[in-house]
Backbone as ProteinMPNN parsed JSONL, in Angstrom:
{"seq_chain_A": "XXXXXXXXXXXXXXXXXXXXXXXXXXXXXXXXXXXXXXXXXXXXXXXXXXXXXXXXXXXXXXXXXXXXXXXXXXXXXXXXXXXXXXXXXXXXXXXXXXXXXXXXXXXXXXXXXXXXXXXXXXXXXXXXXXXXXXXXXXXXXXXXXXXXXXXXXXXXXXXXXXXXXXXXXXXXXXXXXXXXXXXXXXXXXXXXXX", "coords_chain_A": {"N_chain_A": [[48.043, 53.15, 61.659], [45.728, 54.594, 63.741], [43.981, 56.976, 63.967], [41.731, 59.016, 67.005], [39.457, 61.24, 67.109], [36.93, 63.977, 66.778], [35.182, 65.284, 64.561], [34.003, 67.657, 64.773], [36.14, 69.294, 66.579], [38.26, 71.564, 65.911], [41.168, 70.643, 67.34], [41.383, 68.127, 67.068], [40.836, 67.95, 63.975], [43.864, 68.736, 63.306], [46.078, 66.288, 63.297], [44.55, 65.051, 61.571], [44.878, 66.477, 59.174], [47.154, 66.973, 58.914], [48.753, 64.51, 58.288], [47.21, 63.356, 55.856], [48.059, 65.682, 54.134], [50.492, 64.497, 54.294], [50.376, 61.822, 53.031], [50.435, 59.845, 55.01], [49.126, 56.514, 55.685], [45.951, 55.761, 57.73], [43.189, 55.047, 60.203], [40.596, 56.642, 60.588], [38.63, 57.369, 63.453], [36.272, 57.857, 64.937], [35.118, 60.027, 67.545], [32.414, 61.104, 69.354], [32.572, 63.538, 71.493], [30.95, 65.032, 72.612], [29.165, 63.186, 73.09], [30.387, 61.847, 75.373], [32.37, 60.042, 74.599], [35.111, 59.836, 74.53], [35.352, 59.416, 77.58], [35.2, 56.755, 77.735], [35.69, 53.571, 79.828], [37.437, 52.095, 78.368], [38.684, 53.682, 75.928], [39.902, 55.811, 77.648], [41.71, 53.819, 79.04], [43.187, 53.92, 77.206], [44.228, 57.061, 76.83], [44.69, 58.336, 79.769], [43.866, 60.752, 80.353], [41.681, 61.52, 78.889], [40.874, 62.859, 76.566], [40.477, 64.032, 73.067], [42.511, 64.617, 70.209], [43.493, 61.368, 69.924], [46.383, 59.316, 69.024], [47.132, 56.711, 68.003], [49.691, 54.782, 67.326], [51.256, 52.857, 65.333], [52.661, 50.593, 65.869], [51.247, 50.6, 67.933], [51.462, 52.37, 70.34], [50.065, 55.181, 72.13], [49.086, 57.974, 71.762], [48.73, 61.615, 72.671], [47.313, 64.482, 72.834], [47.606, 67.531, 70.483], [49.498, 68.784, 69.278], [51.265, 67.748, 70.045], [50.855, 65.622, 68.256], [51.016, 65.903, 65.994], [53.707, 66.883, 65.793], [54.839, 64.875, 66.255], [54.391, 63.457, 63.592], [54.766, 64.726, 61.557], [58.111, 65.108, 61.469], [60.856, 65.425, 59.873], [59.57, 66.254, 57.895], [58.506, 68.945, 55.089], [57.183, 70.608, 57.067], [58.207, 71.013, 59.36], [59.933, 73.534, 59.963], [63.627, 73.437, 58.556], [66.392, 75.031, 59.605], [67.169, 76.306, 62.323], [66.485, 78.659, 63.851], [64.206, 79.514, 62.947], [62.779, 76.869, 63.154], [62.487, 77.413, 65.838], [60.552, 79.137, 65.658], [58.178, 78.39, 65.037], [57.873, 76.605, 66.557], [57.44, 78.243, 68.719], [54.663, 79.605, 68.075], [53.044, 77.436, 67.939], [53.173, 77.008, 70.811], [52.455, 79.369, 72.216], [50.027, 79.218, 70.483], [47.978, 77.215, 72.348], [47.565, 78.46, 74.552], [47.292, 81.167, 74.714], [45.484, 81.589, 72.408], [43.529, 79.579, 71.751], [42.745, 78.661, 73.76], [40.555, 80.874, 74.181], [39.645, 81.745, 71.367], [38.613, 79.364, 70.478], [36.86, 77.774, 72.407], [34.861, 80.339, 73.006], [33.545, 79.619, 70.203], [33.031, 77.083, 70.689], [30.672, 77.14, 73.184], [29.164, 79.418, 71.706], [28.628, 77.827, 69.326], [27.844, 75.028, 69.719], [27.001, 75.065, 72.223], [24.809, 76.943, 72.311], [25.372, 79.679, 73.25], [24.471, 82.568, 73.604], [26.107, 84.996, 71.873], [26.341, 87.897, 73.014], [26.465, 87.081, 75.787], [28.798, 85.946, 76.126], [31.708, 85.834, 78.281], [33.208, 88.545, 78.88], [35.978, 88.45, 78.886], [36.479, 86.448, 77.83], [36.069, 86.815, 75.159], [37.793, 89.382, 74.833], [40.373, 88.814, 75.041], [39.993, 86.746, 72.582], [40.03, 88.279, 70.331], [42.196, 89.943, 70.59], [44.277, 87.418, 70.188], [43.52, 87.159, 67.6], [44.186, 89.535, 66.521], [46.871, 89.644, 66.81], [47.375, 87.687, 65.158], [46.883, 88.141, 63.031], [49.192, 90.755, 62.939], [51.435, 89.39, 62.797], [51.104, 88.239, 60.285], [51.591, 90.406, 58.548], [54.84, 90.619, 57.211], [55.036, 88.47, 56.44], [54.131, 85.414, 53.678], [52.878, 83.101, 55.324], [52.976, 81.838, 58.77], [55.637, 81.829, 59.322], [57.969, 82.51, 57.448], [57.885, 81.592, 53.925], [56.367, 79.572, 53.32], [54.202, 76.727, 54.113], [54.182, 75.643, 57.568], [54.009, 73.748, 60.731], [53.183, 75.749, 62.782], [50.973, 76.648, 60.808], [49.564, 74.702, 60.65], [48.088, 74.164, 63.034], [47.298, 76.767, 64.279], [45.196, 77.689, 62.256], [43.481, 75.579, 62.662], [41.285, 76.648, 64.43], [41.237, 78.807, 63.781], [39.648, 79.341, 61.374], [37.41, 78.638, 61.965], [36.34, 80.974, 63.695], [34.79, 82.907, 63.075], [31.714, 81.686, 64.412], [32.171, 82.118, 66.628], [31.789, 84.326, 67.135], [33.051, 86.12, 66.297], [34.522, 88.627, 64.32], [36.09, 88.067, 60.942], [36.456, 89.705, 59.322], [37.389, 92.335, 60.24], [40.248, 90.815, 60.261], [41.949, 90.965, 57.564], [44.495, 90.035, 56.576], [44.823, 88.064, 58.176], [42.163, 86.562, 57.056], [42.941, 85.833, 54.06], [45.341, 84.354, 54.672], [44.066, 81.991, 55.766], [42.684, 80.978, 53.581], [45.414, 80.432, 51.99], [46.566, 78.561, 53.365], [44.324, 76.472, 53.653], [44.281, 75.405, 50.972], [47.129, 75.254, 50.347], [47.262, 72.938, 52.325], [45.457, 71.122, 51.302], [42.573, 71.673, 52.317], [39.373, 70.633, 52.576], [37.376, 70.523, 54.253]], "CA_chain_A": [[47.817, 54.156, 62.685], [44.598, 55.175, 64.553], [43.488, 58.505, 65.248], [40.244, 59.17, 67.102], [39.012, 62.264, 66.628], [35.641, 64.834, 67.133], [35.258, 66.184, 63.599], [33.764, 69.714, 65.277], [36.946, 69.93, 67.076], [39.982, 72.319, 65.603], [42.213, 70.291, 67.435], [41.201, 66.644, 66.088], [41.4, 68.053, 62.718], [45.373, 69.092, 62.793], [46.556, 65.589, 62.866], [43.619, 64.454, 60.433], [45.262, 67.161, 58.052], [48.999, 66.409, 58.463], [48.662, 62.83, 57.835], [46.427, 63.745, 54.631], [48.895, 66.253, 53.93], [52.245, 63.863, 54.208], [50.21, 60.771, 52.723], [50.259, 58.876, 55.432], [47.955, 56.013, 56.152], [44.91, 56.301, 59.001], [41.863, 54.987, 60.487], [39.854, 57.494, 61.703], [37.657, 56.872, 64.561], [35.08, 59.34, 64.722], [34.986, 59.769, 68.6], [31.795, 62.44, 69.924], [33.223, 64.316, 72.889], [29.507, 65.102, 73.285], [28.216, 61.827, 73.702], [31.15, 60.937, 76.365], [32.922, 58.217, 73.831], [36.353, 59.997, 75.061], [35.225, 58.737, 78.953], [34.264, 55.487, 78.011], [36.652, 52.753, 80.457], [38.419, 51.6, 76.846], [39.35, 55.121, 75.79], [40.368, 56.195, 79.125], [42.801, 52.937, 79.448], [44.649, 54.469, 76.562], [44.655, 58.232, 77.226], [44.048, 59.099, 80.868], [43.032, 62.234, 80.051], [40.203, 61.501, 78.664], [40.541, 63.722, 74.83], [40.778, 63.994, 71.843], [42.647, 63.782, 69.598], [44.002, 60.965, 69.94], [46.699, 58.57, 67.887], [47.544, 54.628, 68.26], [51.198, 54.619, 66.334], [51.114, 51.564, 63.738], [53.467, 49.884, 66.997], [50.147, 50.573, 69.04], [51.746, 53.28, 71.098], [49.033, 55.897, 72.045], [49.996, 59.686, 71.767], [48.002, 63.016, 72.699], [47.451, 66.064, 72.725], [47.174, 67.598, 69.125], [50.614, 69.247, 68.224], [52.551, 66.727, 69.886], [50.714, 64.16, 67.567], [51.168, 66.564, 64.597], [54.962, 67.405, 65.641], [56.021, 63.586, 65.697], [53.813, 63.19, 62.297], [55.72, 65.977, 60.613], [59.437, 64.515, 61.742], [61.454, 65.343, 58.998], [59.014, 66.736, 56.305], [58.589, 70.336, 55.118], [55.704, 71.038, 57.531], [58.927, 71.557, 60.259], [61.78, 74.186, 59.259], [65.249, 72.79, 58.369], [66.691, 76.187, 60.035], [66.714, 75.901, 63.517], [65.454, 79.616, 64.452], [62.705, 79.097, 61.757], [61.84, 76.077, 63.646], [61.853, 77.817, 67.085], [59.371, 80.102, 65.679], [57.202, 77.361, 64.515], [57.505, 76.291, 68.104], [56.422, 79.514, 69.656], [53.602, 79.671, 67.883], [52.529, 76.108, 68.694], [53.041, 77.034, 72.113], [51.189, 80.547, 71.842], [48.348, 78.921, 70.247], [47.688, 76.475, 72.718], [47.933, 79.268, 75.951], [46.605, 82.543, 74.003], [44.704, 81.47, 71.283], [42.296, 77.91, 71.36], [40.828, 79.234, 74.979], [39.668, 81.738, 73.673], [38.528, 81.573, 70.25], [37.774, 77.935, 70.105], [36.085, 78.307, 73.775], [34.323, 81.029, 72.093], [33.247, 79.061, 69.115], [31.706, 75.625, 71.288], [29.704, 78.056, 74.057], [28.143, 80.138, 70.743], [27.851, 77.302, 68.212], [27.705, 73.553, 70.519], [25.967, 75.31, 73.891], [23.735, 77.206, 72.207], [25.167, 80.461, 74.271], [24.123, 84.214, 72.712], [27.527, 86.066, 71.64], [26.31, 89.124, 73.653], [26.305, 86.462, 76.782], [30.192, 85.186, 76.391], [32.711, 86.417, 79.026], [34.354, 89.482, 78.346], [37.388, 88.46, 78.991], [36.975, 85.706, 76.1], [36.093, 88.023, 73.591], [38.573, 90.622, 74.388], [41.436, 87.804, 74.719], [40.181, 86.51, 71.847], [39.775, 89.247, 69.519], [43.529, 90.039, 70.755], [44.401, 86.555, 69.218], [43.358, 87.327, 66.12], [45.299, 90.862, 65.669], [48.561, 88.999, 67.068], [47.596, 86.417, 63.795], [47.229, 89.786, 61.829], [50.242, 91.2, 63.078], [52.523, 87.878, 62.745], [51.48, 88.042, 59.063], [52.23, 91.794, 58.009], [55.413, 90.348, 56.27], [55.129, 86.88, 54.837], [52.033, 84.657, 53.507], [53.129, 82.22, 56.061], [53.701, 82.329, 59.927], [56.92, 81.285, 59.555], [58.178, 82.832, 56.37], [56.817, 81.795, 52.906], [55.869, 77.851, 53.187], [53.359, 75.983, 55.233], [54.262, 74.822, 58.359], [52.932, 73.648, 61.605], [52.636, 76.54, 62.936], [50.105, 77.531, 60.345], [48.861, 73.909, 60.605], [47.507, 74.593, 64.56], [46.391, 78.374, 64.175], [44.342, 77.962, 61.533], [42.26, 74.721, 63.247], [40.279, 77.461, 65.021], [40.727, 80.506, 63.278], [39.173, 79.53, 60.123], [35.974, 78.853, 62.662], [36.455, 82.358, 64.362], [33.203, 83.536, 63.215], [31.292, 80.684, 64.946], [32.714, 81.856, 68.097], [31.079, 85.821, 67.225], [34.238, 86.915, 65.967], [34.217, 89.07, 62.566], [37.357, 88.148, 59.964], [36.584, 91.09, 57.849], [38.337, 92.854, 60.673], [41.483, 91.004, 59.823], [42.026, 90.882, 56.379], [45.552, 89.152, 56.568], [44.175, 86.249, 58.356], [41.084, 86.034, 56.072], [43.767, 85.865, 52.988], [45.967, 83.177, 55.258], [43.502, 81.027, 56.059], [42.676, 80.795, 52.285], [46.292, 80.067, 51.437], [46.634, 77.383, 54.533], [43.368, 75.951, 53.402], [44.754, 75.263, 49.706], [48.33, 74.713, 50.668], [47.195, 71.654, 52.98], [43.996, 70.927, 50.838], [41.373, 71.545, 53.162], [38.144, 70.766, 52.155], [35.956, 70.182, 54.912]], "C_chain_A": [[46.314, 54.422, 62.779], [44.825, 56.707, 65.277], [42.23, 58.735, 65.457], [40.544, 60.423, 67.456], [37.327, 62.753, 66.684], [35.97, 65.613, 65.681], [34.782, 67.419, 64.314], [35.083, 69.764, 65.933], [38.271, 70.329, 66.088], [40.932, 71.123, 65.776], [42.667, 68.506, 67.011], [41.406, 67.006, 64.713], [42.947, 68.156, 62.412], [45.851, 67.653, 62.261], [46.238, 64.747, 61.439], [44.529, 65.175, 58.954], [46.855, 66.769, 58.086], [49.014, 65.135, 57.794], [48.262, 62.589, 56.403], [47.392, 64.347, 53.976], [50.067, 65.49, 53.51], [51.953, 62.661, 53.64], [50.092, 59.757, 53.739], [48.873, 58.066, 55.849], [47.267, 55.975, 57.431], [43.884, 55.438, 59.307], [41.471, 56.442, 61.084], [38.832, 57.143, 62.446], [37.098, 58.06, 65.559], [34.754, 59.145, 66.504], [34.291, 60.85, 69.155], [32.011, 62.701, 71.449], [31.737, 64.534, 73.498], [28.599, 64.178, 73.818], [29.287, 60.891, 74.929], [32.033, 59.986, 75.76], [34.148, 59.295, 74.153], [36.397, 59.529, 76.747], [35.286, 57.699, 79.369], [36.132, 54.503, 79.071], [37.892, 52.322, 79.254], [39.433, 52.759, 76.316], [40.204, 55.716, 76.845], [41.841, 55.24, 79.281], [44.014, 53.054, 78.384], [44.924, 56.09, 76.626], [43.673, 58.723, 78.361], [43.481, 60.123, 81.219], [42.195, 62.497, 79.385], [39.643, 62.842, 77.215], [41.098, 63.489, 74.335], [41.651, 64.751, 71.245], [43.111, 62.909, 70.465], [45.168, 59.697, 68.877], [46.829, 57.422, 68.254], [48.478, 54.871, 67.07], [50.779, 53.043, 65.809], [52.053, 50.498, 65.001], [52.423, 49.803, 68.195], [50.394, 51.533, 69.844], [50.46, 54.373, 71.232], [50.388, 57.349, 72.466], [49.024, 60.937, 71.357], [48.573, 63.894, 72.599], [47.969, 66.64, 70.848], [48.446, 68.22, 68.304], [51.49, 68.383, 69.214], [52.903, 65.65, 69.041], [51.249, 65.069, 65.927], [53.087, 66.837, 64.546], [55.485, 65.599, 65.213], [55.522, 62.864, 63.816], [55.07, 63.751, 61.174], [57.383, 65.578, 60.948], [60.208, 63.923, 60.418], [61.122, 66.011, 57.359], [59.348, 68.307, 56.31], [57.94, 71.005, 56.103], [57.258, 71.426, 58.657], [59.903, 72.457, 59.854], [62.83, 73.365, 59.599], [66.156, 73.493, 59.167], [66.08, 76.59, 61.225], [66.24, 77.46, 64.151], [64.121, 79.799, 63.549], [62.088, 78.168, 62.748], [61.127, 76.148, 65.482], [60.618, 78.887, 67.445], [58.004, 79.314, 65.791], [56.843, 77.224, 65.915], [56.392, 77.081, 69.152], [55.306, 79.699, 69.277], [52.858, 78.377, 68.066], [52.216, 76.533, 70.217], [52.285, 78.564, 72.287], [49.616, 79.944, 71.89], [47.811, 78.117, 70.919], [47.353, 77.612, 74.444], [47.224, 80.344, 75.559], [45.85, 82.498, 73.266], [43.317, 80.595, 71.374], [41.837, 78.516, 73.105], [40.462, 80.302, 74.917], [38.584, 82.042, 72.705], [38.233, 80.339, 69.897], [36.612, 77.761, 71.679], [34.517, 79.237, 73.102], [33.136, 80.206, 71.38], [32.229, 77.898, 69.998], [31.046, 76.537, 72.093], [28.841, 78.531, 72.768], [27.818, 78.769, 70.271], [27.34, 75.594, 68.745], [26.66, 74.026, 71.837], [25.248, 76.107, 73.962], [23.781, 79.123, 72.926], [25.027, 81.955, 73.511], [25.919, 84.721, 72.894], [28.097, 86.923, 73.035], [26.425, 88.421, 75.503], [27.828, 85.804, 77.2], [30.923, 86.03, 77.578], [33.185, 87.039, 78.718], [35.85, 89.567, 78.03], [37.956, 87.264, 77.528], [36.998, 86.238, 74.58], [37.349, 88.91, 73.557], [39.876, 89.591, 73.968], [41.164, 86.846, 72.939], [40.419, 87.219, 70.441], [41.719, 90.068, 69.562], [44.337, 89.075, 70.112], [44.544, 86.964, 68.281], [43.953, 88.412, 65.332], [46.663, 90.39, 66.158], [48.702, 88.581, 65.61], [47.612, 87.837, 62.899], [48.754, 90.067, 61.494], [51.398, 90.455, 62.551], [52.572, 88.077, 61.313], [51.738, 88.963, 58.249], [53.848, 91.346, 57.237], [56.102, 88.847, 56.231], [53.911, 86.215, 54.843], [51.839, 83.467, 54.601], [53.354, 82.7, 57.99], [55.047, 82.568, 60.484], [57.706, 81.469, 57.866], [56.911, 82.429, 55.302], [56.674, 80.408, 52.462], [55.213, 77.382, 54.189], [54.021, 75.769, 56.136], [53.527, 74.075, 59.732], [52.191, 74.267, 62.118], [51.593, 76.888, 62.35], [48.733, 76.528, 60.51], [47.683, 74.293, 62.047], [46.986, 75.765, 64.564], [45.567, 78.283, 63.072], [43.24, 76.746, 61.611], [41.08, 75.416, 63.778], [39.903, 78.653, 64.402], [39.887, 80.674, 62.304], [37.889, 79.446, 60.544], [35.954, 80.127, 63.364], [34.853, 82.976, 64.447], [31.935, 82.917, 63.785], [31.143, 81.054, 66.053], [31.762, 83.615, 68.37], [32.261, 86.639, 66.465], [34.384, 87.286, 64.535], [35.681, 88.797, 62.437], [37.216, 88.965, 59.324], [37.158, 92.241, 58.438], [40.273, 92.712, 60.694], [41.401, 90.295, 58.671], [43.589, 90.159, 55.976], [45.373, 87.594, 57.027], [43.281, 85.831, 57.535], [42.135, 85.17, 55.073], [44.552, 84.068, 53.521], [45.214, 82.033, 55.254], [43.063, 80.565, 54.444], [43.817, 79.914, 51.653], [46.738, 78.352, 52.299], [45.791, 75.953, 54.037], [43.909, 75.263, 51.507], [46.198, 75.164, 49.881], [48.119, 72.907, 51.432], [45.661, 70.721, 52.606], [42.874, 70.572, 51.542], [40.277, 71.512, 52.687], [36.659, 71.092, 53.047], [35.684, 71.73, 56.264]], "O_chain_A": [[45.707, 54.448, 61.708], [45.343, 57.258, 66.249], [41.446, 58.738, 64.508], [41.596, 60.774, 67.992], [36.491, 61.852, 66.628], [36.879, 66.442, 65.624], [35.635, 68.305, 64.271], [35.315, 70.961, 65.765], [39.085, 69.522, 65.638], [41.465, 70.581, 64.807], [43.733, 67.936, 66.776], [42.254, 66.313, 64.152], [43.341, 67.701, 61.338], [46.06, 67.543, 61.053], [46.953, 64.153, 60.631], [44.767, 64.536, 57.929], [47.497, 66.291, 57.15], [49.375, 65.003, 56.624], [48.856, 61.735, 55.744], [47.818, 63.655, 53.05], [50.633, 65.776, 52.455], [52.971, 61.984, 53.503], [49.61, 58.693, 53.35], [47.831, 58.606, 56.223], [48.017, 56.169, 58.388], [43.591, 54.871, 58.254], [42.082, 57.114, 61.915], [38.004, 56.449, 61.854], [37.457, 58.771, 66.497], [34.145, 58.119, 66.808], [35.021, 61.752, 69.567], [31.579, 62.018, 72.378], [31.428, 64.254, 74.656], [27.67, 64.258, 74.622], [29.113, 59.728, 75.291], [32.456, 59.079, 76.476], [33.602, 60.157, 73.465], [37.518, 59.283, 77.19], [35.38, 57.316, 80.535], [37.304, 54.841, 78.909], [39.102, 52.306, 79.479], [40.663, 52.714, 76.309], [41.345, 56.07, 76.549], [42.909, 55.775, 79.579], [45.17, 52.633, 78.441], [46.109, 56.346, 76.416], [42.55, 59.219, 78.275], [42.752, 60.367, 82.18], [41.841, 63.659, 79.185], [38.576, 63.422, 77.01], [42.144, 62.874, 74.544], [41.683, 65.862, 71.774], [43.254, 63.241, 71.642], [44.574, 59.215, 67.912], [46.331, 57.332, 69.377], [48.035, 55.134, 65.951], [49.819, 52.383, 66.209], [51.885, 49.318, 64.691], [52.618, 49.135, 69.21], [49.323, 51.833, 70.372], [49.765, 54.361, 70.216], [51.495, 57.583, 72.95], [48.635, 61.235, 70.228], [49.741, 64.221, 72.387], [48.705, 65.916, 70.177], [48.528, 68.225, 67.075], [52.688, 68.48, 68.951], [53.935, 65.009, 68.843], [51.816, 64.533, 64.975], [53.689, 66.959, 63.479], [56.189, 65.202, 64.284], [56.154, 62.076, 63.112], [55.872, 63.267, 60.375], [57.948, 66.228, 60.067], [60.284, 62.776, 59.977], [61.766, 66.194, 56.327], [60.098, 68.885, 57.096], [58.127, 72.22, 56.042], [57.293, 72.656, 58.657], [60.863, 71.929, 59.293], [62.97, 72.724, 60.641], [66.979, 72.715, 59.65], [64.949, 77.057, 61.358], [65.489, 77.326, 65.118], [63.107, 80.381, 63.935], [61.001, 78.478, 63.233], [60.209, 75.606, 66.099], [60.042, 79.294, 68.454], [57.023, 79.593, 66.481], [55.785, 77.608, 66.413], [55.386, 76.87, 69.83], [54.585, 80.057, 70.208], [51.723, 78.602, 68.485], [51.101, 76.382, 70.717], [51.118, 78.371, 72.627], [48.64, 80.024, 72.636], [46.746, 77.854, 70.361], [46.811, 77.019, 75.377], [46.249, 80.485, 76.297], [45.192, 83.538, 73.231], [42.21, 81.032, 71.06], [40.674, 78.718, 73.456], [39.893, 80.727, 75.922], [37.404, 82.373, 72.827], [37.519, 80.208, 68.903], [35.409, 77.623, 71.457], [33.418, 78.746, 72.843], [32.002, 80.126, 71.852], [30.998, 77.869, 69.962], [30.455, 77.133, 71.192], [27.72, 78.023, 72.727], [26.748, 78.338, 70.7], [26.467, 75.029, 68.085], [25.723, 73.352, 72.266], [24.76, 76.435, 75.044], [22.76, 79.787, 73.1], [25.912, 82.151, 72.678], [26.642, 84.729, 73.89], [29.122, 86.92, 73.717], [26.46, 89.244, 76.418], [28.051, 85.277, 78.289], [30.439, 87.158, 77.668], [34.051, 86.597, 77.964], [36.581, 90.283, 77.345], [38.921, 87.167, 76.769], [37.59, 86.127, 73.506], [37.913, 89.18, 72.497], [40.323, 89.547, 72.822], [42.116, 86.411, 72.292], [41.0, 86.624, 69.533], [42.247, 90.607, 68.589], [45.209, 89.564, 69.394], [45.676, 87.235, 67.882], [44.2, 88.452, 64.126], [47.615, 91.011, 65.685], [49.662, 88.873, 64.896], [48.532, 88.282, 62.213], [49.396, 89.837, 60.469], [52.26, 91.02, 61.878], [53.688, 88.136, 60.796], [52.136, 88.618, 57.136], [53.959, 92.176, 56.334], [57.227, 88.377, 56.058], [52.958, 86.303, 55.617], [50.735, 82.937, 54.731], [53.836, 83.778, 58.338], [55.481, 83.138, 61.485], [57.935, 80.451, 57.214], [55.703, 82.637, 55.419], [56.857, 80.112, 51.281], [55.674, 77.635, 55.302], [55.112, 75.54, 55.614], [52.32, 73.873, 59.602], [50.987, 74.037, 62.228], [50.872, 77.557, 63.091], [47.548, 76.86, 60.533], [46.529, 74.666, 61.837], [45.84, 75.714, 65.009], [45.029, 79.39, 63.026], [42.261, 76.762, 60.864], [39.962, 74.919, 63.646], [38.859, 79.306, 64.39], [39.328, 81.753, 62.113], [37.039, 79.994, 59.842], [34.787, 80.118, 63.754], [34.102, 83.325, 65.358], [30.95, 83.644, 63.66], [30.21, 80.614, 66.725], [31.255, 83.987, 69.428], [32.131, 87.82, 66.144], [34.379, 86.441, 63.641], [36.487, 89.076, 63.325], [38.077, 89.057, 58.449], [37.495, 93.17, 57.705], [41.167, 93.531, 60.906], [40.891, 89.176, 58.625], [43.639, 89.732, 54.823], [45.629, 86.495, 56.535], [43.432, 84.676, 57.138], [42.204, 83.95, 55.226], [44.371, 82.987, 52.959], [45.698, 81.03, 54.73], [43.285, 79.361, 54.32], [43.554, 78.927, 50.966], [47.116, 77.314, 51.756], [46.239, 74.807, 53.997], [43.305, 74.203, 51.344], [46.447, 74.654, 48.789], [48.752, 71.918, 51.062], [45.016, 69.96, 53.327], [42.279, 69.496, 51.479], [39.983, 72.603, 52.199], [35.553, 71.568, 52.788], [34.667, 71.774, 56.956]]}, "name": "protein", "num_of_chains": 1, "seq": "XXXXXXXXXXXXXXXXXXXXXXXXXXXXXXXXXXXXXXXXXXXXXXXXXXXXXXXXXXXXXXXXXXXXXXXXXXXXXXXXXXXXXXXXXXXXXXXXXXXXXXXXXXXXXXXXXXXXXXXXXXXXXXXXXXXXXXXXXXXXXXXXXXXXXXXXXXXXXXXXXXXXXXXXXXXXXXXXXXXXXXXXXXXXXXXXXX"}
């Protein structure tokens, strides 16, 4: 398998970490979104849409977008619940964090820390939406260490691609002290190093 990938991006890291996570084998193919290498005619002729991540299945198949590549990764392991309203939670928060969450505080995060843009200069509406984010992720974890009870799953895999950059974006974590804690346990549950 092939996955190309933008190490600065959140959402290139999820699959990088499942895969790591479940053992499976990888190339990675370090692909800068900034220098256009997701545009190029080659890239393009396998995902028309022109981002990252992306995977090449071990059959050659190509497959985007970052929790669809992480959901068919995870097919069957612990990272999905066994317990099918467990796993519709998992869901919702996949689908949350992709609508409420990553344009905001990953948005956020490239404008301040990639485009150079002053905090006090972001869109109001990204700060407040994002800063709303982040007390949902509060809220969600008021009772268990997990999003989804008390074991990793995807869910925690995808919300915590961006959140653990939050402060990047202008956004203080010492306002939520449940996510700080999470992202700790996430980060050492799926041995994050980088």
């Amino acid at each position: 398998m092939k996955i190309y990938g933008d190490s600065i991006s959140g959402n290139c890291l999820k699959p990088k970490w499942v895969a790591d996570f479940l053992g499976r084998s990888y190339d990675w193919i370090e692909t800068d979104i900034m220098a256009g290498e997701s545009r190029t005619p080659a890239f393009l002729a396998m995902n028309p849409a022109g981002q990252v991540p992306l995977a090449v299945l071990d059959d050659g198949r190509p497959l985007a977008q970052s929790n669809a590549i992480i959901l068919h990764l995870a097919e069957g392991s612990p990272l999905i619940p066994a317990d099918a309203y467990d796993r519709a939670k998992m869901y919702e928060w996949l689908f949350w964090e992709q609508y409420s969450h990553e344009p905001y505080v990953a948005v956020a995060r490239f404008q301040v820390r990639y485009l150079g843009k002053p905090v006090r200069e972001l869109e109001p509406r990204i700060v407040e939406r994002g800063k709303a984010a982040l007390q949902r992720l509060e809220d969600g974890l008021a009772a268990s260490p997990f999003l989804v009870g008390g074991a990793v799953t995807l869910a925690d895999v995808s919300l915590v691609a961006y959140t653990r950059w939050a402060g990047e974006g202008g956004f203080d974590l010492a306002d939520y002290p449940r996510v700080r804690a999470w992202i700790g346990r996430v980060e050492e549950a799926l041995n994050i190093k980088d």
